[in-house]
C-alpha positions in Angstrom: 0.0 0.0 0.0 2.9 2.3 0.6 3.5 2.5 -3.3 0.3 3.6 -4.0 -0.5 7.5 -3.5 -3.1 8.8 -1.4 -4.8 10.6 -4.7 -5.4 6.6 -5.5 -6.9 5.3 -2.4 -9.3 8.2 -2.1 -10.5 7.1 -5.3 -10.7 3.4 -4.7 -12.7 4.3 -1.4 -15.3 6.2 -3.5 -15.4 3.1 -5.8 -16.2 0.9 -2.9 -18.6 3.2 -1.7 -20.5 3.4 -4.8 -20.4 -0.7 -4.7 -21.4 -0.5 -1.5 -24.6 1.6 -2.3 -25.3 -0.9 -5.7 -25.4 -3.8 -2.9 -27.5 -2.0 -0.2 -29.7 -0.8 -2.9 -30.1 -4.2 -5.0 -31.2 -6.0 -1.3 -33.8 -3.8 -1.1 -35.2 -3.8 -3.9 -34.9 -7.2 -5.2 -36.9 -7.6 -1.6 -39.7 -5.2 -2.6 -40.8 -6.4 -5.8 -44.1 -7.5 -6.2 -44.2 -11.2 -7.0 -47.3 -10.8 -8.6 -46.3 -8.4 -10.8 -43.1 -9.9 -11.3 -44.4 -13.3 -12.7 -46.9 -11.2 -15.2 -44.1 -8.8 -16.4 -42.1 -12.6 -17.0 -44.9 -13.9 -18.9 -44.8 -11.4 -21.0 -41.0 -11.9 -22.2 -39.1 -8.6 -19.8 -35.6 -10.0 -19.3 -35.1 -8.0 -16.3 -38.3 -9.6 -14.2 -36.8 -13.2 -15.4 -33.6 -12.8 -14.4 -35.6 -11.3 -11.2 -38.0 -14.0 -10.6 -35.0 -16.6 -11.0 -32.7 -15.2 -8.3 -36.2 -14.5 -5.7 -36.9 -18.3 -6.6 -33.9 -18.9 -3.8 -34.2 -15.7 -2.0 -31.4 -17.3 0.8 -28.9 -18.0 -1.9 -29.6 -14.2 -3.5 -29.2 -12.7 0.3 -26.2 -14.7 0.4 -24.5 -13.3 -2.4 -25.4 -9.6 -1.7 -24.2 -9.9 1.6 -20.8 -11.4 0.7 -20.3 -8.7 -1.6 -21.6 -6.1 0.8 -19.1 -7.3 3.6 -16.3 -6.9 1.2 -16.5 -4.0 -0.3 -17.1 -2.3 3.1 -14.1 -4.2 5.0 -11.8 -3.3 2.2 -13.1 0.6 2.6 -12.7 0.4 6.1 -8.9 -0.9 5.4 -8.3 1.9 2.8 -9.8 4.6 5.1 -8.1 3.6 8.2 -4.6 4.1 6.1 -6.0 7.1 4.1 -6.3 8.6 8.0 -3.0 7.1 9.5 -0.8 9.2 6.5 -3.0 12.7 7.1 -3.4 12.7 10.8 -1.3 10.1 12.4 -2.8 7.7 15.1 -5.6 10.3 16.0 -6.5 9.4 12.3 -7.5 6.3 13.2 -10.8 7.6 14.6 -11.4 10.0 12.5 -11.2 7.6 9.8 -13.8 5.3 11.3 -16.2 8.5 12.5 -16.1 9.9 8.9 -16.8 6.2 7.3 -19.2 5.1 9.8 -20.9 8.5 8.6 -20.8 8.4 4.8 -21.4 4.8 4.4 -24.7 5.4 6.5 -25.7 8.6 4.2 -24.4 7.4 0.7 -24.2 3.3 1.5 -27.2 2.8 3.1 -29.7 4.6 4.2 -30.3 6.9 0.3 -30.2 3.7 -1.9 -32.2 2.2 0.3 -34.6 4.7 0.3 -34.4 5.0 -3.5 -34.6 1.7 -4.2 -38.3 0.9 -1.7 -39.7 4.0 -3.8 -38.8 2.5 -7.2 -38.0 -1.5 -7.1 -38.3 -2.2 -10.8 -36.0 0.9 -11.9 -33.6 -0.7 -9.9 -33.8 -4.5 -9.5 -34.2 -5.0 -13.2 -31.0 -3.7 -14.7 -29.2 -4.5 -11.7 -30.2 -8.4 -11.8 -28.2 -9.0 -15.0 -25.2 -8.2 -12.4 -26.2 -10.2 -9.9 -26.6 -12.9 -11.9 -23.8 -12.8 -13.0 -22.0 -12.8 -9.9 -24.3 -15.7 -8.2 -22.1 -17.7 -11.3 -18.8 -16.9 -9.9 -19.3 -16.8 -6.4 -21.7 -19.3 -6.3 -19.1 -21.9 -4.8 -18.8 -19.4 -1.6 -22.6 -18.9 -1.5 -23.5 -22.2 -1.0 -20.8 -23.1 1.7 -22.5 -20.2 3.4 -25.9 -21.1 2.9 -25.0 -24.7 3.9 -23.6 -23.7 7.7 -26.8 -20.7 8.1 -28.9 -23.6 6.7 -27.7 -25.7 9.6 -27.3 -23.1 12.2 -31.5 -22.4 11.2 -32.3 -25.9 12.0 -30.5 -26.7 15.2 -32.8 -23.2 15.9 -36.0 -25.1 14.8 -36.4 -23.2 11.8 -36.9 -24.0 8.1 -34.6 -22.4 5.0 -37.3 -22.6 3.5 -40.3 -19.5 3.0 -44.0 -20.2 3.4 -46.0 -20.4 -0.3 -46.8 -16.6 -0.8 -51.0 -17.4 -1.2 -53.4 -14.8 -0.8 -56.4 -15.2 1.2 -59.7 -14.0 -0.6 -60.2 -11.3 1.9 -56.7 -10.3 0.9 -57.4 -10.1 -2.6 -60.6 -7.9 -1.9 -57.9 -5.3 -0.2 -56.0 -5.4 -3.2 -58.9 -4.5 -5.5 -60.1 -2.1 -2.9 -57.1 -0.3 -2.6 -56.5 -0.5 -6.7 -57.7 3.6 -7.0 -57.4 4.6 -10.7 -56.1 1.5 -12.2 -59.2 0.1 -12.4 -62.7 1.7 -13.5 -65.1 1.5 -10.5 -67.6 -0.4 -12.2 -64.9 -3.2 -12.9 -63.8 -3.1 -9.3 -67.5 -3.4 -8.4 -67.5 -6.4 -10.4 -64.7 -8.4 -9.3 -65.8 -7.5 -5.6 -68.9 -9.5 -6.3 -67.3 -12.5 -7.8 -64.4 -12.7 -4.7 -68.4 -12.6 -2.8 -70.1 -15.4 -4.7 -69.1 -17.6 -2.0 -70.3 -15.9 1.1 -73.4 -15.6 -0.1 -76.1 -18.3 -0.4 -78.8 -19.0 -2.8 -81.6 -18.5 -0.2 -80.0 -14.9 0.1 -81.3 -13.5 -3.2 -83.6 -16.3 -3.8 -87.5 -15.6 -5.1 -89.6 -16.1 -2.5 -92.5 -19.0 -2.9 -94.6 -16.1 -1.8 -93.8 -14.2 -5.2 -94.1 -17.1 -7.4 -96.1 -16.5 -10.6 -97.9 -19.8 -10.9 -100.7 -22.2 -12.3 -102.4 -25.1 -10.9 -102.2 -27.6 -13.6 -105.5 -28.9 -12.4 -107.3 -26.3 -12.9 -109.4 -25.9 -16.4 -108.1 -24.7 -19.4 -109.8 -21.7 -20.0 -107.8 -20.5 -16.5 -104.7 -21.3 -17.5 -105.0 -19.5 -20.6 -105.8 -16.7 -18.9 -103.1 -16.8 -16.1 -100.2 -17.5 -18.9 -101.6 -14.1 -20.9 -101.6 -12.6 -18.0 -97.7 -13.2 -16.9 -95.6 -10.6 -16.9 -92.7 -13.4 -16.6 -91.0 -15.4 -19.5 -91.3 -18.4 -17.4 -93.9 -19.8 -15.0 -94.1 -22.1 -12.5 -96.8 -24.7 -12.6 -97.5 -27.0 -9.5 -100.1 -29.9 -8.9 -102.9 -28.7 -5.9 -100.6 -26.9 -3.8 -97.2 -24.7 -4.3 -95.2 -27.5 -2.5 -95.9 -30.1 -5.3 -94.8 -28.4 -8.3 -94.3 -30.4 -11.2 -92.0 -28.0 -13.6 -91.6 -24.8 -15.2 -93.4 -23.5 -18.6 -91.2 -21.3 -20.6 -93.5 -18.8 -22.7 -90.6 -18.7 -25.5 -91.7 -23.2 -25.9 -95.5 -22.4 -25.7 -94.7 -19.8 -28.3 -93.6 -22.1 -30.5 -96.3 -24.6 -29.6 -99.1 -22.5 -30.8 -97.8 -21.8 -34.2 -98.1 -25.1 -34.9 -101.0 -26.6 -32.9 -104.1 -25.6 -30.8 -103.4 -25.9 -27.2 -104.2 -28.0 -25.0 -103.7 -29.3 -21.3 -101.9 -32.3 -22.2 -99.6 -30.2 -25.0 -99.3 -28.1 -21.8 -98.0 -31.0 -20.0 -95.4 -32.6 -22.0 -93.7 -28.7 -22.9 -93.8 -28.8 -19.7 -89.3 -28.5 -18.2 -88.5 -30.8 -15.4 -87.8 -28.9 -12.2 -84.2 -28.5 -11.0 -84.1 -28.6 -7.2 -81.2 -26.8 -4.9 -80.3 -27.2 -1.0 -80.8 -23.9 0.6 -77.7 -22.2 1.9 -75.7 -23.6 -1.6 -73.0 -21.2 -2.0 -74.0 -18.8 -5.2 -70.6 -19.9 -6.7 -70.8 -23.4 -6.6 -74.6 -23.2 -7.8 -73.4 -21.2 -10.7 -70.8 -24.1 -11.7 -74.1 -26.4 -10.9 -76.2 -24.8 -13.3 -73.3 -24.4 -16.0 -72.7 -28.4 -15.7 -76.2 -29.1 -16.0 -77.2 -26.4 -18.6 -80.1 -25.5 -16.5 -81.1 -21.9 -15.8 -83.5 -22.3 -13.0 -83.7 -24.1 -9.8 -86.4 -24.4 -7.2 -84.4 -23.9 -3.4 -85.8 -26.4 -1.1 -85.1 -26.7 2.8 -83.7 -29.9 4.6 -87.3 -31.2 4.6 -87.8 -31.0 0.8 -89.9 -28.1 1.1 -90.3 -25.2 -1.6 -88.8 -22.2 -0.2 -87.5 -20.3 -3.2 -86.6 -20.0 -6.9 -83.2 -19.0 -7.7 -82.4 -18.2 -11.7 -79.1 -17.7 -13.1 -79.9 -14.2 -14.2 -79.9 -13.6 -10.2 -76.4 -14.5 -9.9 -75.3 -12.7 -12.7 -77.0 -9.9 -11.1 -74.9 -10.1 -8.3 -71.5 -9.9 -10.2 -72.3 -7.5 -12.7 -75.5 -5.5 -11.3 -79.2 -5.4 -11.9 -80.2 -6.0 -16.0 -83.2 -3.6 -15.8 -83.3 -0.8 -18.1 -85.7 1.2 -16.0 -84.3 4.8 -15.7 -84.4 4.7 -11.5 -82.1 5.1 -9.2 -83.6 2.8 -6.7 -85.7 -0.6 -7.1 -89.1 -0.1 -6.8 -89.3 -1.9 -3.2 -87.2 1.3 -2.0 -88.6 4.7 -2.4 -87.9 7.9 -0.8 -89.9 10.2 -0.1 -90.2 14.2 -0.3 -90.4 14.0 3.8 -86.6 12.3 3.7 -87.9 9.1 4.9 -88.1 6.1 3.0 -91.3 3.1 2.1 -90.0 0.2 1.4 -91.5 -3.3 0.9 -91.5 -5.4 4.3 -89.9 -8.4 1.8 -87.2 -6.7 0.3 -83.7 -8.6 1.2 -81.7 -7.0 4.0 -78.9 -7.3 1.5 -80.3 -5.4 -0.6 -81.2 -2.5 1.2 -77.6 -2.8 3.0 -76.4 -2.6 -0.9 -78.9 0.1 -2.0 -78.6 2.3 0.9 -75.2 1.9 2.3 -77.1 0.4 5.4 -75.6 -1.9 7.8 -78.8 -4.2 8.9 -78.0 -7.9 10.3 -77.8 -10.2 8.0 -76.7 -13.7 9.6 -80.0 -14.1 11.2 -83.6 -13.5 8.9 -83.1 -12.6 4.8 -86.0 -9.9 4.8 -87.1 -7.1 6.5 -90.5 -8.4 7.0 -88.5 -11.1 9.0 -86.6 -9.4 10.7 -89.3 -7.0 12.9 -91.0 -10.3 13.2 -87.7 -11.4 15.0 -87.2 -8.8 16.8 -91.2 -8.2 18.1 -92.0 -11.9 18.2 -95.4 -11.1 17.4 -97.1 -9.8 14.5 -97.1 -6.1 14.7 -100.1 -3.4 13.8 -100.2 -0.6 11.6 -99.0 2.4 12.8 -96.3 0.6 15.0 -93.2 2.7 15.7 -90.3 0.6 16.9 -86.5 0.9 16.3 -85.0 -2.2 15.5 -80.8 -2.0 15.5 -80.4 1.7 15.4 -83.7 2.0 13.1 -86.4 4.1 13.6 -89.1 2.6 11.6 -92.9 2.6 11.2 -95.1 0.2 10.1 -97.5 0.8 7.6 -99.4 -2.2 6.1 -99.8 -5.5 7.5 -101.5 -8.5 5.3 -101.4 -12.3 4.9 -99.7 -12.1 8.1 -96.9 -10.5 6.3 -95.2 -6.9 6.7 -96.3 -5.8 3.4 -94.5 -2.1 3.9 -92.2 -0.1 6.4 -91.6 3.5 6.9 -87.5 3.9 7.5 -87.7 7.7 9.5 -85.7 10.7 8.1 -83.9 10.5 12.1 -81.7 7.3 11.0 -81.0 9.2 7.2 -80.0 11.9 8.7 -77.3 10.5 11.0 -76.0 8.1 8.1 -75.5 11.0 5.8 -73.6 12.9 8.8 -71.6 9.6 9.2 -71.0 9.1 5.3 -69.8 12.9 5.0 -67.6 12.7 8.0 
């Protein structure tokens, strides 16, 4: 070292430095990639993310090989500064050396590459993994004696070399649509939301009603059922034998259509046009009773409880509803169960689903207990209410107003409840 001038040395120090900096800033943001993004940009051919993805697929050997480097560089700076001191200052510039290093290796070698390299990890892990593949080829020998006695000194510890699959959890995936902002359009976010949801939901959740079903009694004479098909404002109807819980299939209008341009009708024509009904286990998961109805290339499927009674009708269009929105072209900008009024509060129909209105309104009504609203007052009272009732049922201040077929046929929501959500929404 004597033969070398001090001119020299400062310069190899700034060299190691810079290396020094390349290393710190390389860990960092080889570490901070997204994998995700990583394996999509290496589909798609980028030689930087494959040379990327290959060095993360053994992240311990890739630590490994940044670390030796690391080490190096900043013993051999330490050597060169320490000598660099001794010929200005003497012993005293022993310290000084180390204060000074200790200083710029922490401003320059660390803590600003660093810092650059978490703010932009593709800028700089790209181009530099081209270098550090190259160098996990000639110091791989080194790297794997140091991986094999860390390996060991991790397993006398307990501990595995080895990472956890990187999986994400559905409810991690919502966040990372959630939190997307303007990289996706809100109606796509929207979408995908209620996809990731198909499988918390269940078909009695959006299921028709038996109550609603528009139906014929096939025993009933002719001249009635051609009045009851005429007068459906549905393209398919259910027909049942006697009573709602004995149905025996489901007339499409589009087959009797057909049927009539070629033949007078009649009760047995009726009969055989006639599609088999489908039946479907409440509480089936709307995802898995969408793959049902694609494998059976049905669209329709009466929901029956554990006892093999009716309790619903669940369509595919009412799935696809849930994913991608309501297929009415009504200009409205609420359903017709839900209607507010001049006075601020709202009428809505006692058997609208509390999913629904939690999805209309920005409400947050119970949903793991009774499907409707009807239901739930008739949970909460335990008895079968009177017009004119005023109760508040979770925070609600409600009124009823009609009361039929021992059914809430329509509740008053009061402007009180509105009022404080709109404070709450606005902040």
């Amino acid at each position: 070292m004597d033969t070398i001038s001090t001119t020299t040395l400062f310069l190899v120090l700034v060299g190691l430095i810079i290396m020094s900096a390349y290393f710190s800033g390389s860990e960092t943001a080889m570490m901070a990639l997204n994998r995700y993004r990583l394996r999509h940009l290496a589909k798609k051919n980028q030689k930087g993310a494959q040379y990327a993805l290959a060095l993360l697929q053994k992240p311990e050997r890739l630590i490994g090989l940044i670390l030796i480097g690391n080490n190096l560089v900043n013993i051999l700076a330490s050597s060169i500064a320490t000598i660099i001191g001794l010929r200005l200052f003497g012993d005293l510039g022993i310290a000084l050396s180390t204060g000074v290093l200790t200083l710029v290796v922490l401003i320059f070698a660390e803590v600003t590459p660093k810092t650059v390299a978490a703010l932009y990890p593709e800028k700089l892990a790209f181009p530099s993994s081209y270098i550090l593949t190259a160098l996990m080829f000639v110091f791989s020998p080194l790297v794997r004696v140091l991986n094999f006695f860390s390996g060991g000194l991790l397993r006398l510890m307990g501990l595995s070399s080895q990472g956890n699959e990187e999986n994400l959890s559905t409810d991690e995936i919502k966040t990372i649509v959630q939190e997307s902002k303007n990289t996706l359009p809100n109606k796509n976010k929207e979408m995908l939301l209620s996809v990731l949801d198909l499988e918390t939901v269940s078909v009695d959740d959006i299921m028709v009603q038996r109550a609603d079903f528009y139906s014929l009694n096939i025993n009933d004479d002719m001249i009635h059922l051609l009045k009851i098909i005429g007068r459906s404002p549905y393209s398919r109807i259910v027909v049942y034998r006697d009573t709602i819980d004995n149905i025996v299939g489901l007339l499409h209008l589009e087959d009797l259509v057909r049927l009539m341009a070629k033949q007078v009708l009649s009760k047995s024509a009726l009969i055989k046009l006639m599609r088999q009904p489908y039946f479907v286990p409440e509480n089936t998961q709307l995802n898995v009773q969408l793959y049902h109805f694609q494998m059976k290339k049905v669209r329709t499927g009466f929901v029956v409880d554990e006892y093999g009674d009716i309790q619903g009708l669940i369509t595919l269009e009412d799935i696809l509803e849930e994913i991608v929105g309501d297929f009415s072209a009504l200009p409205q900008d609420q359903p017709l169960d839900i209607c507010p009024q001049q006075d601020g509060s709202i009428l809505i129909d006692g058997s609208v689903y509390l999913r629904e209105l939690n999805k209309e309104m920005k409400w947050s009504m119970p949903i793991d207990g009774p499907k409707t609203l009807n239901g739930l007052i008739l949970e909460y009272l335990e008895d079968m209410p009177k017009p004119q009732t005023s109760l508040r049922v979770h925070g609600y201040p409600m009124e009823i107003i009609d009361v039929r077929d021992n059914m809430i046929k329509r509740v008053r929501v009061l402007p009180e409840y509105i009022q404080q959500e709109n404070r709450a929404l606005n902040g």
